[in-house]
DOVOSE-280035 format. One line per 10 residues: number of its first residue (from 1); their letters; for each residue x negated, y negated, z of N, C-alpha, C, O. Coordinates in nm, 2 decimals. Example, Ala and Ser with C-alpha at 12.3 -4.5 7.8 and 13.67 -1.06 7.14 Angstrom:
<pts>
1) AS) -1.32,0.57,0.78,-1.23,0.45,0.78,-1.32,0.33,0.78,-1.42,0.33,0.85; -1.28,0.22,0.71,-1.37,0.11,0.71,-1.29,0.00,0.79,-1.34,-0.11,0.80
</pts>
This chain:
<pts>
1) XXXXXXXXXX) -11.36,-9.50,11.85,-11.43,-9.59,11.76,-11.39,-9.73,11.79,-11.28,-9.78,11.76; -11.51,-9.82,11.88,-11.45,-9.98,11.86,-11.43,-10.07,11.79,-11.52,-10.14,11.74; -11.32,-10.08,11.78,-11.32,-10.21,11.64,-11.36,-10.34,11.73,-11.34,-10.39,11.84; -11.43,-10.36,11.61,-11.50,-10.51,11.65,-11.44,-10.65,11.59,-11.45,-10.77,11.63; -11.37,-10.60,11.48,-11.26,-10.72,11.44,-11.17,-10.72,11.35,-11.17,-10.62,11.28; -11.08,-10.81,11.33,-10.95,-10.77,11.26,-10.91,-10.89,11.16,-10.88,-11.00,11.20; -10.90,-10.86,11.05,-10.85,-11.05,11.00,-10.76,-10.93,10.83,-10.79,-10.83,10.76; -10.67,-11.02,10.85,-10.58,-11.01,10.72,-10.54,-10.85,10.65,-10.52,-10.82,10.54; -10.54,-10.79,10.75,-10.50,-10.63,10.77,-10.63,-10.53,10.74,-10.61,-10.42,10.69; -10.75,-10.58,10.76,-10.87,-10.53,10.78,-10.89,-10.45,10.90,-10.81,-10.49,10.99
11) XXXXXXXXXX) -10.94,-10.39,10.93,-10.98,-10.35,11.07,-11.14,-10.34,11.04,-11.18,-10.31,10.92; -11.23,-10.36,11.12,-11.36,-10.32,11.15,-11.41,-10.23,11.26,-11.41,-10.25,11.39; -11.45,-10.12,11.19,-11.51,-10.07,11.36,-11.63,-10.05,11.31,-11.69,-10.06,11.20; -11.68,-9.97,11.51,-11.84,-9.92,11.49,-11.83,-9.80,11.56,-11.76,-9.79,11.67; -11.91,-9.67,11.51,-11.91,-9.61,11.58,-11.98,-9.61,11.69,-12.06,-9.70,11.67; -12.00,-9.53,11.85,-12.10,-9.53,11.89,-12.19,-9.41,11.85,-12.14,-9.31,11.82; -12.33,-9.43,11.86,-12.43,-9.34,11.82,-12.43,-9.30,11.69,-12.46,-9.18,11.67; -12.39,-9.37,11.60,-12.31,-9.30,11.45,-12.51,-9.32,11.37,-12.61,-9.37,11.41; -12.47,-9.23,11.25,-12.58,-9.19,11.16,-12.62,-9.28,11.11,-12.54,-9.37,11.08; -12.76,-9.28,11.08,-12.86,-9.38,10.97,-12.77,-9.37,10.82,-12.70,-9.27,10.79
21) XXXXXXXXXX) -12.80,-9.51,10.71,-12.85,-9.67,10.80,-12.70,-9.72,10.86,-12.59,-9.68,10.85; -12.78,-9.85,10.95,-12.70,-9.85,11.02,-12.58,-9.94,10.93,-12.62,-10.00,10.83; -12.45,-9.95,10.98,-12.34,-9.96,10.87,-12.25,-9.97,10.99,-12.27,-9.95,11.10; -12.12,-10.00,10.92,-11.97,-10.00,10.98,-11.89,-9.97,10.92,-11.92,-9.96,10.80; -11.78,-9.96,10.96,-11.65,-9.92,10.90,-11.54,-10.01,10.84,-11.53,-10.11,10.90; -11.47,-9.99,10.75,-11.37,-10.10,10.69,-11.23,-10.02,10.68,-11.21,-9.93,10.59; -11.14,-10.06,10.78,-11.03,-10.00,10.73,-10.89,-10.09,10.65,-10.87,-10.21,10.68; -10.80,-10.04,10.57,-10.70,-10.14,10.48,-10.62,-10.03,10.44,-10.63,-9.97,10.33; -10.54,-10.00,10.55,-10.41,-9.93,10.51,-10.41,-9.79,10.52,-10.41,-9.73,10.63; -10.41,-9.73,10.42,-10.46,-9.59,10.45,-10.64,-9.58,10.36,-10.71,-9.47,10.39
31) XXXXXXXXXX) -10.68,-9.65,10.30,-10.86,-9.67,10.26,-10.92,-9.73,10.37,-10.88,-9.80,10.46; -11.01,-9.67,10.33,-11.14,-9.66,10.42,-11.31,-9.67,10.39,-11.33,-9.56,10.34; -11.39,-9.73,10.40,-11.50,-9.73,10.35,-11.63,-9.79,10.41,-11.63,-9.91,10.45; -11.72,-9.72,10.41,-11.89,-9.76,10.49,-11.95,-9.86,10.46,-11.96,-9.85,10.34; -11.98,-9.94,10.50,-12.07,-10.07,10.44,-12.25,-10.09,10.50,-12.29,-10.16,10.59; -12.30,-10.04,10.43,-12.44,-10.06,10.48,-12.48,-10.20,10.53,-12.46,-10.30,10.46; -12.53,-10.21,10.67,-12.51,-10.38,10.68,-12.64,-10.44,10.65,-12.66,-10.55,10.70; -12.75,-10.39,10.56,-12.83,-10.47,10.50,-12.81,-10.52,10.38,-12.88,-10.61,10.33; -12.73,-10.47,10.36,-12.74,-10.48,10.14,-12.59,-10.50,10.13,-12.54,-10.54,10.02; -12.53,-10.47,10.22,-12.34,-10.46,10.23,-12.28,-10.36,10.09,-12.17,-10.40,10.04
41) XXXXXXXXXX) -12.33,-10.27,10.04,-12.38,-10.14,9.95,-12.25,-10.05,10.05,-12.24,-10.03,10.17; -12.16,-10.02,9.92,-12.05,-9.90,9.98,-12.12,-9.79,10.02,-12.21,-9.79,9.94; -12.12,-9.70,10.10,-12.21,-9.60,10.13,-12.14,-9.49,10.09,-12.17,-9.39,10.02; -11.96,-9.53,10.16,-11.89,-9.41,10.14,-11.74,-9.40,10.13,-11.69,-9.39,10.24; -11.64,-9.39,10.03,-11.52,-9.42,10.04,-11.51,-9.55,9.95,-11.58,-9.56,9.85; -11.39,-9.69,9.98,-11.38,-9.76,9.88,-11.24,-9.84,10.00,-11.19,-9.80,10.10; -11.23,-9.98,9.90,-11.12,-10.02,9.95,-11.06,-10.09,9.81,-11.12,-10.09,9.70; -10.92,-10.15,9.86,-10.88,-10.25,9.71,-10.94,-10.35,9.68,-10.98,-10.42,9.78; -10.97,-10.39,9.56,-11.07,-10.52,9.53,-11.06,-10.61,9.64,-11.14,-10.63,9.73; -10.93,-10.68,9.64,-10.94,-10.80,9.72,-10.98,-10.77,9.91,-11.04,-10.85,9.98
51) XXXXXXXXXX) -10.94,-10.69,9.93,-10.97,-10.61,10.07,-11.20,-10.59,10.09,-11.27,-10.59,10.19; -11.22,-10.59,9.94,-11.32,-10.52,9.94,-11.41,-10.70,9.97,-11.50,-10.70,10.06; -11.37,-10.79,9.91,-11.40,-10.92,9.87,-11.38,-10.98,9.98,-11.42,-11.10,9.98; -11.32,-10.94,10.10,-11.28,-11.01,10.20,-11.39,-10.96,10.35,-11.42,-11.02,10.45; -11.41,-10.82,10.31,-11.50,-10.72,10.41,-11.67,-10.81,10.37,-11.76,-10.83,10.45; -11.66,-10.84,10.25,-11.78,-10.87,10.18,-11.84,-11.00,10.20,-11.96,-11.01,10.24; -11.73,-11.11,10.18,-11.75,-11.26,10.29,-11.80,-11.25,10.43,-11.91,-11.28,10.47; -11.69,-11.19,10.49,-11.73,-11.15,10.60,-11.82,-11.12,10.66,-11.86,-11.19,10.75; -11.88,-11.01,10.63,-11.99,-10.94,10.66,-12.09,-11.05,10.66,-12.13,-11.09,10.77; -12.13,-11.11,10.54,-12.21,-11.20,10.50,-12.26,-11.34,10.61,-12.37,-11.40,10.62
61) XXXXXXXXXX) -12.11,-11.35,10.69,-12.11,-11.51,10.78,-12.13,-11.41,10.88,-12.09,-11.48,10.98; -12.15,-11.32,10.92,-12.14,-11.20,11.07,-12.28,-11.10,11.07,-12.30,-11.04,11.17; -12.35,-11.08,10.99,-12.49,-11.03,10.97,-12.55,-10.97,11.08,-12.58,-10.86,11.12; -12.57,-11.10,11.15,-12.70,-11.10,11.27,-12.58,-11.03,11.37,-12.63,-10.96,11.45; -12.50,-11.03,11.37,-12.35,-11.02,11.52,-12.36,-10.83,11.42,-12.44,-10.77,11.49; -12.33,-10.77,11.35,-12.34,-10.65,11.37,-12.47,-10.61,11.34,-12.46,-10.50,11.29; -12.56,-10.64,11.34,-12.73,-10.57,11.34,-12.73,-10.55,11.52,-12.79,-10.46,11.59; -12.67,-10.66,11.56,-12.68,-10.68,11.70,-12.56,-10.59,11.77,-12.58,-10.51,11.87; -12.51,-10.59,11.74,-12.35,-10.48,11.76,-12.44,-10.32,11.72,-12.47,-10.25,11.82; -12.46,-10.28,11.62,-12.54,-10.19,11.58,-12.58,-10.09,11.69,-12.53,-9.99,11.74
71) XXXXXXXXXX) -12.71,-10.19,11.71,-12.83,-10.14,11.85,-12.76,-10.16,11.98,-12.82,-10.11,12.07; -12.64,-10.23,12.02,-12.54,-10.18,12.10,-12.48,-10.03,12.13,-12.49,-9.96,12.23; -12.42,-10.01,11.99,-12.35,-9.87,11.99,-12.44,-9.74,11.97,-12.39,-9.64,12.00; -12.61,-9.76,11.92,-12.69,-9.68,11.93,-12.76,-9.69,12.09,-12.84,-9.60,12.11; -12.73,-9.77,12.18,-12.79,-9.77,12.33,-12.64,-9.73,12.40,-12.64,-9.73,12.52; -12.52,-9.70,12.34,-12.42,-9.69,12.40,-12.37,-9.77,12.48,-12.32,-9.73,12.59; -12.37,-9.95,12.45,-12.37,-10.05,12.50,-12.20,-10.05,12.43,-12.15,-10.00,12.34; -12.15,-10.18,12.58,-12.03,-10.19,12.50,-12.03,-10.31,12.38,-12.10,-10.42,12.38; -11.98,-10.29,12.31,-12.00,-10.37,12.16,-11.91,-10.51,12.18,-11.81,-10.51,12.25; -11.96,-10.65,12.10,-11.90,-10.76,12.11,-11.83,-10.73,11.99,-11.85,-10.67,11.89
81) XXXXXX) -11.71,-10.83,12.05,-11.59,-10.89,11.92,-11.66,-10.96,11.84,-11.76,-11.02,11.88; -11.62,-10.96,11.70,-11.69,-11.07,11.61,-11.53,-11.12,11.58,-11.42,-11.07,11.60; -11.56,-11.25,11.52,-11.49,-11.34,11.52,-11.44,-11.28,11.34,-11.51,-11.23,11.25; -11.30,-11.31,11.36,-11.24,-11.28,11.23,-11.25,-11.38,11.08,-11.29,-11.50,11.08; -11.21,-11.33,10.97,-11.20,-11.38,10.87,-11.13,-11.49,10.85,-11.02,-11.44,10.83; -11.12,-11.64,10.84,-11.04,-11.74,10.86,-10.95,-11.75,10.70,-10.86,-11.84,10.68
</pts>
């Protein structure tokens, strides 16, 4: 699973070829949770508020970079870094 980035004990990954819609992963410690990347809509699992608020910014300033990461990991392309949470 590649993670695509890391900021303030977050991890992000993506899978390759992973299931519809297309989404990513959020990891914070031992929680874990799916983020639909159109609507940023928990799909599956949960994190701590502030963990959750920080995946949430994020996502938001990075949109177009995992839609594009996305159709990467669905062509089994290697996936770009996104730039972390400041």
């Amino acid at each position: 699973m590649p993670r695509i980035s890391q900021f303030y004990g977050v991890v992000i990954y993506m899978y390759f070829n992973d299931h519809l819609p297309p989404h990513f992963h959020a990891e914070y410690g031992e929680f874990e949770a799916l983020y639909v990347i159109e609507t940023l809509e928990v799909l599956r699992g949960n994190l701590p508020r502030r963990a959750h608020s920080m995946v949430v910014e994020w996502a938001l300033a990075h949109r177009a970079e995992l839609r594009a990461n996305w159709i990467r990991a669905r062509e089994q392309s290697p996936l770009e870094e996104v730039e972390p949470l400041d």
